[in-house]
C-alpha positions as a printed NumPy array, in Angstrom:
array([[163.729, -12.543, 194.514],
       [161.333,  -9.526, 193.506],
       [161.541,  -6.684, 195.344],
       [158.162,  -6.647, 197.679],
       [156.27 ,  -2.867, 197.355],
       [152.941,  -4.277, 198.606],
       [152.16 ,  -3.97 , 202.682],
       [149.552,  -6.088, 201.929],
       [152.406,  -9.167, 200.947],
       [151.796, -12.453, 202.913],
       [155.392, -12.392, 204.429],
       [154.797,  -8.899, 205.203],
       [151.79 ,  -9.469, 207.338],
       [152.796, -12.409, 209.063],
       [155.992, -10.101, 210.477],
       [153.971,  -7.16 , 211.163],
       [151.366,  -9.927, 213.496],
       [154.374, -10.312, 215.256],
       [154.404,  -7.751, 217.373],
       [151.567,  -8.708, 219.031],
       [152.387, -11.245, 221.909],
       [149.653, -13.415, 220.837],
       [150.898, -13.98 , 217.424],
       [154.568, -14.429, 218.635],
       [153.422, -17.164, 220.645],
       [151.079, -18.983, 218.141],
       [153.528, -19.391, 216.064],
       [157.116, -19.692, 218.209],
       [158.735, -16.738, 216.553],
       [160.442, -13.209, 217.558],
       [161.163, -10.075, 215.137],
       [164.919,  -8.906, 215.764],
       [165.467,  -5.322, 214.092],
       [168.953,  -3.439, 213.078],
       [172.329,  -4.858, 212.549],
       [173.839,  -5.334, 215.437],
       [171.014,  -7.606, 217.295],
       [170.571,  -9.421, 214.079],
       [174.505, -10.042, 213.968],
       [174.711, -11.323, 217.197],
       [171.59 , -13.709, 216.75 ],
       [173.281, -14.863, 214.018],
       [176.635, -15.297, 215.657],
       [174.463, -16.824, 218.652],
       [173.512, -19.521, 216.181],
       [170.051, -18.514, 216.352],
       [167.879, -20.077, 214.219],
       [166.758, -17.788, 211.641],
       [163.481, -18.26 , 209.904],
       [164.404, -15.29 , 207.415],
       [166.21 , -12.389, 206.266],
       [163.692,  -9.049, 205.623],
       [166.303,  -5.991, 204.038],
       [165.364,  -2.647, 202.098],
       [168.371,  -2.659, 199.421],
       [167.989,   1.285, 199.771],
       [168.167,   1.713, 203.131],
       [170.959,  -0.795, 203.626],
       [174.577,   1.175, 203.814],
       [176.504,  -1.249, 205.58 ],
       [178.479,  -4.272, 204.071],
       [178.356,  -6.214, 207.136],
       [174.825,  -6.126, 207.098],
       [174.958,  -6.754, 203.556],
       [177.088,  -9.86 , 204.266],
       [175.133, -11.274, 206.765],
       [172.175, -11.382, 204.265],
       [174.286, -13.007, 201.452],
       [175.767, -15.551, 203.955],
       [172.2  , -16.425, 205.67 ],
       [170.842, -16.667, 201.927],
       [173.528, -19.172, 200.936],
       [173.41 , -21.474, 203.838],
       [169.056, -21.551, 202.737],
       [167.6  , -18.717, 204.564],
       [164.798, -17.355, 202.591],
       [165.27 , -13.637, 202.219],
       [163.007, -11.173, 200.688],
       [164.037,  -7.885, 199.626],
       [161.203,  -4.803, 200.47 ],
       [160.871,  -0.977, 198.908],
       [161.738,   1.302, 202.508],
       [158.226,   2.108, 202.684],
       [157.677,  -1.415, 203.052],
       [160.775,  -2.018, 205.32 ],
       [159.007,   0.884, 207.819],
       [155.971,  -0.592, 207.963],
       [157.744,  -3.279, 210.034],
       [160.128,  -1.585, 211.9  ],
       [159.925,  -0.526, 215.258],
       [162.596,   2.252, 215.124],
       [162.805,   5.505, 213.741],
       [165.052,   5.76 , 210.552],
       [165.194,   1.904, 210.528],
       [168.738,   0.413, 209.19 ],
       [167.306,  -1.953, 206.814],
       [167.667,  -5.227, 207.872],
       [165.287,  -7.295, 209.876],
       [165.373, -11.299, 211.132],
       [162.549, -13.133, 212.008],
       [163.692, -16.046, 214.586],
       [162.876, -18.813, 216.132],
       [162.056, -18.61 , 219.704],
       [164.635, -20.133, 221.84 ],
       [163.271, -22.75 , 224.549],
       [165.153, -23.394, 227.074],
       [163.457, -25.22 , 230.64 ],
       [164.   , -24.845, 234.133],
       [165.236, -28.014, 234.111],
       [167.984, -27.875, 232.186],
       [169.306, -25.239, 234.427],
       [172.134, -26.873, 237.053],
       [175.482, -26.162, 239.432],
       [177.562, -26.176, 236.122],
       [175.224, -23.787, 233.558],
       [173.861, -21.813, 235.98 ],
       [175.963, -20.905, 239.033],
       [174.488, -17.611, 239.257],
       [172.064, -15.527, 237.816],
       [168.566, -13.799, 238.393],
       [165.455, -14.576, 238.47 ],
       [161.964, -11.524, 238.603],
       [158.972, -12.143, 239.608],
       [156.403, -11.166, 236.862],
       [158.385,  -8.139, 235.417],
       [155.545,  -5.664, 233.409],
       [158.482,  -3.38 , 231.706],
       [159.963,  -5.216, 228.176],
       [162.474,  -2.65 , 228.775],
       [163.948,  -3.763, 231.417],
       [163.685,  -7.055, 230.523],
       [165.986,  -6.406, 227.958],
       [168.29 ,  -4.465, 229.84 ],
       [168.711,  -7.31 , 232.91 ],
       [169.502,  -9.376, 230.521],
       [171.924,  -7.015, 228.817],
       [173.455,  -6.658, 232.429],
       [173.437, -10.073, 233.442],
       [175.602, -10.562, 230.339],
       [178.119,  -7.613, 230.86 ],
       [178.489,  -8.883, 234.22 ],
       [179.187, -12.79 , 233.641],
       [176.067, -14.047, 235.293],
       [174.463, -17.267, 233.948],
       [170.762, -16.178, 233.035],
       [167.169, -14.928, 233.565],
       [164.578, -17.11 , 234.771],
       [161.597, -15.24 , 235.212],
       [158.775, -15.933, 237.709],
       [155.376, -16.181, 236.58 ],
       [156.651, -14.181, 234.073],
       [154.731, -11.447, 233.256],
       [155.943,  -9.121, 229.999],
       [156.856, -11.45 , 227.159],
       [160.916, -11.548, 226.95 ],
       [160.674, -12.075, 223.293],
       [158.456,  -8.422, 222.939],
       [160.389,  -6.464, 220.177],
       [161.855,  -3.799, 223.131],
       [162.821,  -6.666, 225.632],
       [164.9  ,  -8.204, 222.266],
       [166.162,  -4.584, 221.276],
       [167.1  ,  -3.933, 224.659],
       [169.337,  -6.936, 225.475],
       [171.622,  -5.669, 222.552],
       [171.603,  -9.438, 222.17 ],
       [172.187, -11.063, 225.286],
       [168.63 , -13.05 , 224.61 ],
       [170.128, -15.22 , 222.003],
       [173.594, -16.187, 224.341],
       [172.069, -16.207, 228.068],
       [168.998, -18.968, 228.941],
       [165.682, -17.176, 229.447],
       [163.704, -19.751, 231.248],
       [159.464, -18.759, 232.133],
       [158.635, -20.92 , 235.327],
       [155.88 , -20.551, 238.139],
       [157.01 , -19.425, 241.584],
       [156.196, -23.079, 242.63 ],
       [158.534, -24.87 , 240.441],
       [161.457, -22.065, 240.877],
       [160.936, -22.844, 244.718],
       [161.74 , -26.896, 244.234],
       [164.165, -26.45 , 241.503],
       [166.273, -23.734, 244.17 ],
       [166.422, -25.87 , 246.72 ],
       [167.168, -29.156, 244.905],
       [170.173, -27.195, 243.699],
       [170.84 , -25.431, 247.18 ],
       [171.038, -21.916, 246.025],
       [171.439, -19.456, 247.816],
       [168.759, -16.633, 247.076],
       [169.027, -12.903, 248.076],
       [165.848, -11.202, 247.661],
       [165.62 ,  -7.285, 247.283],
       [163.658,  -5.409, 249.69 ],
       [163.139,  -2.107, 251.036],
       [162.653,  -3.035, 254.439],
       [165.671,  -5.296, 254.821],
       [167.736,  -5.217, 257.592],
       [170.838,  -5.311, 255.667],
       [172.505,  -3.117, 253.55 ],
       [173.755,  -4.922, 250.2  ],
       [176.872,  -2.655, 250.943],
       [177.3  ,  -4.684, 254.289],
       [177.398,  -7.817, 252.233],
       [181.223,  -9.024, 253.027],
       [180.385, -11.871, 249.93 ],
       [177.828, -13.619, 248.302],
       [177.944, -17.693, 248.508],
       [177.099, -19.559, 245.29 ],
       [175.589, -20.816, 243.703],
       [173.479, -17.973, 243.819],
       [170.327, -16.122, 242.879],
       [169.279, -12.115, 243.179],
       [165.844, -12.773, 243.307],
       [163.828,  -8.873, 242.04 ],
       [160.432,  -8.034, 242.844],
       [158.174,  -6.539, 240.55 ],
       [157.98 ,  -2.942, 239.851],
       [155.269,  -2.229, 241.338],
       [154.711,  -4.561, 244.61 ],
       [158.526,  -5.649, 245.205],
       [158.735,  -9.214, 246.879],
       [155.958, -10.626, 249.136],
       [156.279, -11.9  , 252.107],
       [155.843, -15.541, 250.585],
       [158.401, -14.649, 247.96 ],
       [160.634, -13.372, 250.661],
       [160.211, -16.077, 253.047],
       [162.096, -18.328, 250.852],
       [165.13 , -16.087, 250.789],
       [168.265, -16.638, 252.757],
       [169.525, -13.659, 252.545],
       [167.37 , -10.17 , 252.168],
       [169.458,  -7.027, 250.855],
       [168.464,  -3.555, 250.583],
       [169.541,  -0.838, 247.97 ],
       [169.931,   2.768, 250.472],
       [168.141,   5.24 , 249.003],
       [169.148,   8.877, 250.388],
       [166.808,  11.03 , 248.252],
       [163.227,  11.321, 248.361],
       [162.703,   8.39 , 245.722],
       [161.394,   5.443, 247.282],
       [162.809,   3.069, 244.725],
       [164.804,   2.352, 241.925],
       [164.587,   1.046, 238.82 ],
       [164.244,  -2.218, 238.378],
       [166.801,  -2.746, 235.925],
       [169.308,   0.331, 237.407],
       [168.808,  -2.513, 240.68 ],
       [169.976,  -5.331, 239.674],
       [172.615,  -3.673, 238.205],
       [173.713,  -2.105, 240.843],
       [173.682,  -5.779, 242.721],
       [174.912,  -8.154, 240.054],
       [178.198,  -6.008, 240.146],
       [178.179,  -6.335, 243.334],
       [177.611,  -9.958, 243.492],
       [180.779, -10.211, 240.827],
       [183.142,  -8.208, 243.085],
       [182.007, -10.473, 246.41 ],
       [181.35 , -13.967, 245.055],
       [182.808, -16.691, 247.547],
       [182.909, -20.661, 246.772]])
């Protein structure tokens, strides 16, 4: 294929549209940037749409494979000039290689006992960042998922995707109103521990957690309601000993998911 110099290219616009969350949804596709995150959405089976690369920027023959392996198995890709390739990227001194992807789509429903015996679930989470980094977490730590509560940021926002160093494309994401998490939770009997500042008990005091289980995070700014928390069984608190009031949201449930792995109980 010719080598596209033109930011003005079709293909080229269409990707660049993409970061814009209104685009991404229109038309059920994500933009994953740099070799690693598109080698793992390839290794996650992804399904890639196509393969954008700047020949001079590329150094590494892994990327390099990936690209001649995609294209052989019918994955359009389209080779760009780096001035081209930058117009696209997201990063600073971009490594070349781009993949647009399908968005995955994965329900509530699908969800049970035996895919999902623990993982977390935010209500309406404003930061991609941590998005991506939960996610990251929730992988390094063995949880199932993400199932986020009248969701809020778009997981598939290129920093939520280039934060989860690919976690997006092995662990469910599933989008779901507080309504339907509520039936689906206790049709399952799990057993949800919401976060909050003014609970009674230390996570520390926690002698184990009893799955299946859910950490259940507040949003940044408002933490858990008192509807949200009314459907907890258990409420945990992080201590804080400085003058910060809070933590991060993603340092959090961090913090707790490791927890949760040390303590688990049948």
């Amino acid at each position: 294929m010719d080598l596209i110099t033109s930011k003005a290219n079709p293909k080229i616009k269409q990707i660049r549209a993409l970061r814009q969350h209104k685009a991404r949804q229109a038309a059920g596709l994500l933009v994953v940037e740099g070799i690693r995150p598109v080698g793992e959405a390839i290794a996650a089976q992804a399904r890639v749409e196509s393969l954008i690369y700047a020949p001079d920027l590329l150094t590494s023959e892994y990327a390099r494979s990936l690209i001649t392996e995609q294209a052989a198995r019918g994955v359009p890709t389209y080779p760009t000039s780096p001035e081209v390739f930058s117009s696209l990227a997201e990063k600073d001194n971009p490594q070349g290689i781009l993949a647009v992807v399908i968005q995955p789509d994965t329900s509530l429903g699908s969800l049970n006992l035996g895919n999902f015996p623990w993982g977390v679930a935010a209500i309406a989470p404003q930061d991609p960042g941590n998005v991506g980094t939960i996610l990251r977490t929730i992988d390094a730590a063995g949880a199932s998922g993400l199932i986020l509560i009248d969701p809020g940021v778009d997981p598939f926002h290129p920093t939520a995707v280039r934060a989860s160093m690919g976690a997006i494309f092995w662990l469910p994401v599933v989008q779901a109103t507080f309504s339907e998490f509520t039936s689906w939770a206790d049709e399952h009997a799990y057993q949800l521990y919401g976060t909050s500042a003014h609970a009674s008990q230390d996570y520390r005091e926690i002698s184990h957690y009893i799955q299946p289980s859910i950490l259940l995070l507040g949003s940044e700014r408002a933490g858990l309601s008192p509807e949200q928390l009314e459907i907890c069984q258990h409420r945990v608190r992080l201590p804080m000993a400085g003058k910060a009031t809070s933590l991060n949201l993603a340092v959090a449930a961090g913090i707790l998911l490791y927890d949760m792995l040390e303590k688990h109980a049948g």
